[in-house]
C-alpha positions in Angstrom: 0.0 0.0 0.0 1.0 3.6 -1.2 1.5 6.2 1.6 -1.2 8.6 2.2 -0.4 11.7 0.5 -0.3 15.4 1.7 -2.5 17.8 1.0 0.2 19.7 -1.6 -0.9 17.5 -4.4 -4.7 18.4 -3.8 -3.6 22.1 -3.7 -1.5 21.4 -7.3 -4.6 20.3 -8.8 -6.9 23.1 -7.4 -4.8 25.8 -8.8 -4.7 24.2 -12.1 -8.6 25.1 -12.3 -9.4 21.5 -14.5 -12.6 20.2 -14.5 -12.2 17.0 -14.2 -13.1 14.6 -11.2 -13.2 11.2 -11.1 -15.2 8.6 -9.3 -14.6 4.9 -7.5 -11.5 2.5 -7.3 -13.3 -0.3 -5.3 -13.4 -1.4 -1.4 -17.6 -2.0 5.1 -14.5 3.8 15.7 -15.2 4.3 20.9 -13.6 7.6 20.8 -15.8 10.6 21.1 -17.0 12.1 18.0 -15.7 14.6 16.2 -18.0 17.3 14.9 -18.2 20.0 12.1 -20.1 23.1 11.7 -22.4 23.4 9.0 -20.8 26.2 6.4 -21.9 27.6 2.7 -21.2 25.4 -0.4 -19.4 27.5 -3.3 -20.6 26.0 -6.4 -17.9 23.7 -8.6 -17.1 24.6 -12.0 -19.2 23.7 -14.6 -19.3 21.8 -17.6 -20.1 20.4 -20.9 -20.9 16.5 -20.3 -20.9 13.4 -22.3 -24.1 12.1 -23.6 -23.3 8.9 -22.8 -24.0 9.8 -19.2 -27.3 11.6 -19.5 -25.7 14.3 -19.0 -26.3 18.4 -19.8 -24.4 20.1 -23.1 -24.3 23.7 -21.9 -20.2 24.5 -22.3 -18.5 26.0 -19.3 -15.1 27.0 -20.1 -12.7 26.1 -17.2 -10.6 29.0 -15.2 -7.3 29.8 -16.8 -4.4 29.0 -14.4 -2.4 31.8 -16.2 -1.7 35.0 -14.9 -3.0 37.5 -17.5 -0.6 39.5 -19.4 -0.5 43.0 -21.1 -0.5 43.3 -25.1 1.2 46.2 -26.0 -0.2 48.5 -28.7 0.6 48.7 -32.4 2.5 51.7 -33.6 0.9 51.9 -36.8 -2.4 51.1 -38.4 -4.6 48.8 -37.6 -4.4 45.7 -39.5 -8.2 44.7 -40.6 -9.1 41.3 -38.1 -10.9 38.0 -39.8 -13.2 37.3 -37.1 -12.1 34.0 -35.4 -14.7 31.2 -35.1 -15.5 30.6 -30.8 -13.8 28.2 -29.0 -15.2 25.4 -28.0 -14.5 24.2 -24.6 -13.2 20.4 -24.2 -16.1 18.2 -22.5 -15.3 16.8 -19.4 -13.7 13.3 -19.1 -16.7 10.6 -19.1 -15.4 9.6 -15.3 -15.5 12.8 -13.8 -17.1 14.8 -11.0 -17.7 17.5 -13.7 -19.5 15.0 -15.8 -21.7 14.3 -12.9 -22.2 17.5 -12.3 -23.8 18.4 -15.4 -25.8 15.1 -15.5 -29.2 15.4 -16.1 -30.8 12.4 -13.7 -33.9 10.6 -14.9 -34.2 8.4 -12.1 -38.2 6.9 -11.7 -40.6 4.1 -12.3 -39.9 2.3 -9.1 -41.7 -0.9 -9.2 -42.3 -3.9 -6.8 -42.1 -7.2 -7.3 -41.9 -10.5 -6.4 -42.4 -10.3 -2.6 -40.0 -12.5 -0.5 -37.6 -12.4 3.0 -41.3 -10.6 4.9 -40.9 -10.4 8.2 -44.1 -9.2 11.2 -42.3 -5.7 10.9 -42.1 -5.2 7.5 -42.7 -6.6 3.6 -39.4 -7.3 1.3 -39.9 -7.2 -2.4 -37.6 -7.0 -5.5 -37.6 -3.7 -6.7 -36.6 -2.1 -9.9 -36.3 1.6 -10.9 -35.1 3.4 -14.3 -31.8 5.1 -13.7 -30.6 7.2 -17.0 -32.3 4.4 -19.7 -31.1 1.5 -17.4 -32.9 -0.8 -15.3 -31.7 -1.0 -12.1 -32.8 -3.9 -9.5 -32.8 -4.3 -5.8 -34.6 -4.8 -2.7 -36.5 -2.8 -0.6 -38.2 -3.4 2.7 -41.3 -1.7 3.2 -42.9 -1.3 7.3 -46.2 -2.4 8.0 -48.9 0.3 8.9 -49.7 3.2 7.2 -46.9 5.7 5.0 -45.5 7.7 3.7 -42.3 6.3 5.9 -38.8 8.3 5.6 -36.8 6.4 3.2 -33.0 5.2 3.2 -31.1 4.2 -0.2 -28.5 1.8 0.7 -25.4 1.7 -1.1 -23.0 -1.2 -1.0 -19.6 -2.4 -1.1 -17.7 -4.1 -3.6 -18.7 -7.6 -4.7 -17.7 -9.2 -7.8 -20.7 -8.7 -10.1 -19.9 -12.3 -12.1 -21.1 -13.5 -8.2 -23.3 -11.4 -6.7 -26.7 -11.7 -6.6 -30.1 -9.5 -6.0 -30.0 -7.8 -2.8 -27.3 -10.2 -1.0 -25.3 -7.3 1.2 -25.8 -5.0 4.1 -28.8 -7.5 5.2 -28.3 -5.7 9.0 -28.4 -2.4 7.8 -31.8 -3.5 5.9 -33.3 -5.1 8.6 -32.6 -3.0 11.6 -34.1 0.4 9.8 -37.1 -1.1 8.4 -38.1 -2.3 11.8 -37.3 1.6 13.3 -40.3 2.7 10.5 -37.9 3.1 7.3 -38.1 1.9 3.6 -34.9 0.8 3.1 -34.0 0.6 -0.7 -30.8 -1.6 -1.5 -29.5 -0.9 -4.6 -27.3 -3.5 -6.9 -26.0 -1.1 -9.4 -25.9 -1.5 -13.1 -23.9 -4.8 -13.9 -25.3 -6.4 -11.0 -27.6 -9.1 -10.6 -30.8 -8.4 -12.4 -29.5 -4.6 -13.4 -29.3 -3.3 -17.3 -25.5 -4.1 -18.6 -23.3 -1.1 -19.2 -20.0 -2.4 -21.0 -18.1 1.0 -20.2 -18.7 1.8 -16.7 -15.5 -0.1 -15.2 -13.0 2.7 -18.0 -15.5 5.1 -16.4 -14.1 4.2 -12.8 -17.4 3.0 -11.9 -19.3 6.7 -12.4 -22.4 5.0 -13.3 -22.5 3.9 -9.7 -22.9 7.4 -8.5 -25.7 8.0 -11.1 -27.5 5.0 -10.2 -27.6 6.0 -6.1 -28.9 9.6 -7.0 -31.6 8.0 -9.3 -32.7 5.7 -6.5 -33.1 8.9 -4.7 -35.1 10.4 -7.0 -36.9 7.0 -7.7 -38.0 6.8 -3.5 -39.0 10.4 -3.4 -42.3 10.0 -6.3 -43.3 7.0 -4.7 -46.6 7.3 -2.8 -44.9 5.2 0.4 -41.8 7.5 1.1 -41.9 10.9 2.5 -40.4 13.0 -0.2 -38.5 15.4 2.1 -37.0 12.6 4.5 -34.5 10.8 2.5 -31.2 9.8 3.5 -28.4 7.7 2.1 -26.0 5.2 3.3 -23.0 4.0 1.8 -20.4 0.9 2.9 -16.9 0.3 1.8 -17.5 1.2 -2.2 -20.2 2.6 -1.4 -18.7 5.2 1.1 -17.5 6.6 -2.0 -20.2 6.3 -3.9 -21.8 8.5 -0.9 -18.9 11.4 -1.2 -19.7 11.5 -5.3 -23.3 11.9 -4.9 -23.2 14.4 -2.1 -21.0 16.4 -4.1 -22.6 15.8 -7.8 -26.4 16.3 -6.6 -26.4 18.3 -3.3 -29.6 18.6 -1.4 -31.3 15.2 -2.8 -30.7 13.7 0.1 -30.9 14.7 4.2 -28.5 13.5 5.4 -25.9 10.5 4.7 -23.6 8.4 6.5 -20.6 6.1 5.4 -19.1 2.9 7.1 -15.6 2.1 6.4 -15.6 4.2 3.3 -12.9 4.2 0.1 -10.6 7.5 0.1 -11.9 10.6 -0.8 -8.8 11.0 -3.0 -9.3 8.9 -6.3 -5.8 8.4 -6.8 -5.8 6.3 -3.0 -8.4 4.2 -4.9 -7.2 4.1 -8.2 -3.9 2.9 -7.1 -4.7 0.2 -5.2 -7.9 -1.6 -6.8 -7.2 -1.0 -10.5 -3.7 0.0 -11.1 -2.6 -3.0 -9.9 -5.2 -5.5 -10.7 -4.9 -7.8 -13.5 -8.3 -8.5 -14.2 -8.9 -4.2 -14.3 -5.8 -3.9 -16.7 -8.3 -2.7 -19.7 -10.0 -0.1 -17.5 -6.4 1.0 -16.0 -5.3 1.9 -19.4 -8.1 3.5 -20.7 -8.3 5.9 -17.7 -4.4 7.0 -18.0 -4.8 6.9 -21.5 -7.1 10.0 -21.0 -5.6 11.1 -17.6 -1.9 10.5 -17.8 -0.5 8.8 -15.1 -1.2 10.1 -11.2 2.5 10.9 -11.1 2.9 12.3 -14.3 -0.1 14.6 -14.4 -1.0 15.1 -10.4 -3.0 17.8 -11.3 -5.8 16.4 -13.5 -5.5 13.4 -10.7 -6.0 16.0 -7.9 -9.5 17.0 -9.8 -10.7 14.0 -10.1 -11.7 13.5 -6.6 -15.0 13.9 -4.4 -12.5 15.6 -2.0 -11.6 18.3 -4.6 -15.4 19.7 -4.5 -16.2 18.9 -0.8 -17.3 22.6 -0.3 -20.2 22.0 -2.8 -21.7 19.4 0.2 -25.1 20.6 2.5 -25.6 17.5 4.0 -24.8 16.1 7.4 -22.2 13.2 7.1 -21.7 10.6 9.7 -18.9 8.3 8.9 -17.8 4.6 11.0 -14.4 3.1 10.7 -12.5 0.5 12.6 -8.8 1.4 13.5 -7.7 -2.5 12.1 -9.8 -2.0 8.8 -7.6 -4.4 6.7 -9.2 -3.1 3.3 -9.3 0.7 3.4 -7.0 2.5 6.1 -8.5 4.7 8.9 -6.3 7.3 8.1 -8.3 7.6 4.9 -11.6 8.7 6.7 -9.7 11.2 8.8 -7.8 12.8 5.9 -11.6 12.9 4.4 -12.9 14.7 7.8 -10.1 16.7 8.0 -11.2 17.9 4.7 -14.8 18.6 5.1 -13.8 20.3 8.5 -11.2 22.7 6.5 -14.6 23.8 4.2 -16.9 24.0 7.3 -19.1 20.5 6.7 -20.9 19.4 8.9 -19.3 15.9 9.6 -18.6 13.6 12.6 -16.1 10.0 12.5 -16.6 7.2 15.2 -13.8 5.3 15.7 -14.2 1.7 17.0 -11.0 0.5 18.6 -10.0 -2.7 16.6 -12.8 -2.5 14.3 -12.1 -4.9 11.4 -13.5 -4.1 7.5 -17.0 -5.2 8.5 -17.7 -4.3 12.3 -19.4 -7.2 14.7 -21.1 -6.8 17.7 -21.0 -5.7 20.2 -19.2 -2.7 18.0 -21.9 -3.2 15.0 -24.7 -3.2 17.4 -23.2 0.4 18.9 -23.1 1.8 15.0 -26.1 1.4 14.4 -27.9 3.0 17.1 -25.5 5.6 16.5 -26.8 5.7 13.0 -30.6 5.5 14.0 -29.6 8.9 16.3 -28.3 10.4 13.5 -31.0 9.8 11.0 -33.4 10.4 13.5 -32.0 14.0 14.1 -31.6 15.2 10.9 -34.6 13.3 9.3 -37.4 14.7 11.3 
């Protein structure tokens, strides 16, 4: 494993004023919390966005990082000028936080089906919603008595999608809301058990994963049995990313979110260790520094690529869980991500579980998730 970097890098690639930010690489604390104040989000630059992703066409030019300089005047006539035809700004890279950005979301249609799993407290059903002309399945768990209910979307971690299969992660998480009075909505992402294919999400850095939580969102909020305006999301592992991307791509969808054991914040952390170096991701590796450069050749473009790079665009409370012996994603990764939110006034707190593994068991699970119920129950009503 790389060393974390320092935040000179993340300045580097500020200052170069790109517009490019990209997503996922891959990847489930007691001290006293640590808590934020809630502060103003600037708005991120803007940009033209590839269709492919649904996304908006209005071109945004991106801030020159050069100092401007004075053209001295012509001692004798004017020469007559050809006008020059505009410039047309570049498009954001296809796996980048710009791109998201400027995505236009046509998440809907959320449908039940097959009911299965029920329990006395609530009813389980396979559920499908349309997320940018794909289908998207999962499961959601619906409480007995009578709606609208607030609503979770459930986002989770890394599982290979040749094994995994409808619905078959963060079970707890699932079962524990819906019995406090929440529809919980797991989503499996496209390439994932009964979800649409999309061939070029993995050389997108897993964007499309960010696009299908926000539609979820969207999907929960015009259905008669969720409460429109009491929607949160929660994110594990790969999915603690997928949290920091929508936060910062659609702020405001969502109330409040939290993030267990998350993936860095800085896309480089991820990229390095879950593609760069895997085999079976060699295709996607190359395509992405085919476009990009290499992190250490061009540390800049890497730098705007990150969630972390546009944290001040966030208005959401963030609650975030990680183990101190997380063997997959490093502690120090969620408290360079708080330090971060902190430094642009978010409103974020981290509990640290001594020993915590990857996945936390009880009693330390059981602790979390009360924590989490506190948390939703705050910001939620």
């Amino acid at each position: 494993m790389r060393p974390v970097r320092s935040t000179t890098r993340l300045r580097a690639g500020l200052t170069a004023g790109l517009t490019v930010g990209v997503l996922l690489g891959a990847c489930s604390t007691g001290a006293a919390p640590t808590d934020g104040t809630v502060g103003s989000s600037a708005p991120a630059p803007a940009a033209s966005s590839s269709s492919a992703l649904g996304t908006s066409t209005a071109p945004v030019s991106p801030p020159s990082s050069e100092p401007t300089r004075a053209v001295p005047e012509a001692s004798g006539p004017t020469p007559s000028r050809v006008p020059s035809a505009p410039s047309v700004p570049a498009a954001p890279d296809p796996a980048s936080i710009a791109a998201l950005i400027t995505t236009t979301f046509e998440g809907g249609g959320l449908e039940l089906g097959a009911e299965r799993g029920s329990t006395s407290a609530y009813r389980q059903y396979f559920a499908s919603y349309r997320s940018n002309g794909l289908t998207i399945s999962g499961r959601i768990n619906v409480p007995r008595g009578k709606g609208p209910f607030p609503a979770v979307v459930l986002a989770h971690g890394y599982v290979d999608p040749a094994v995994y299969t409808n619905g078959e992660t963060m079970l707890r998480e699932r079962d524990h809301l819906a019995r406090q009075g929440y529809v919980t909505l797991h989503i499996d992402y496209r390439n994932h058990a009964q979800s649409s294919k999309d061939p070029s999400n993995d050389s997108r850095l897993r964007a499309g994963y960010t696009i299908d939580a926000v539609n979820a969102g969207l999907a929960l909020k015009q259905s008669s049995l969720v409460d429109p305006s009491r929607v949160a999301l929660i994110g594990r592992s790969m999915g603690g990313g997928v949290v920091y991307n929508t936060l910062v791509a659609r702020p405001g969808l969502f109330r409040a979110a939290v993030a267990y054991a998350p993936v860095s914040s800085d896309t480089v952390d991820n990229f390095n260790k879950w593609v760069r170096r895997d085999a079976s991701r060699a295709g996607a590796a190359r395509s992405v520094i085919a476009r990009l450069g290499t992190p250490e050749a061009q540390p800049a473009r890497w730098a705007a690529t990150s969630p972390r790079t546009y944290f001040s665009r966030i208005t959401e409370p963030l609650l975030i869980h990680h183990g101190t012996a997380d063997e997959d994603c490093p502690i120090a990764w969620s408290r360079e991500s708080v330090a971060a939110l902190k430094a642009k006034g978010k409103n974020v707190q981290l509990y640290v579980y001594p020993g915590g593994r990857h996945t936390l068991t009880s009693p330390q699970w059981d602790t979390s998730i009360r924590r989490t119920e506190a948390f939703l129950r705050q910001h939620l009503t």
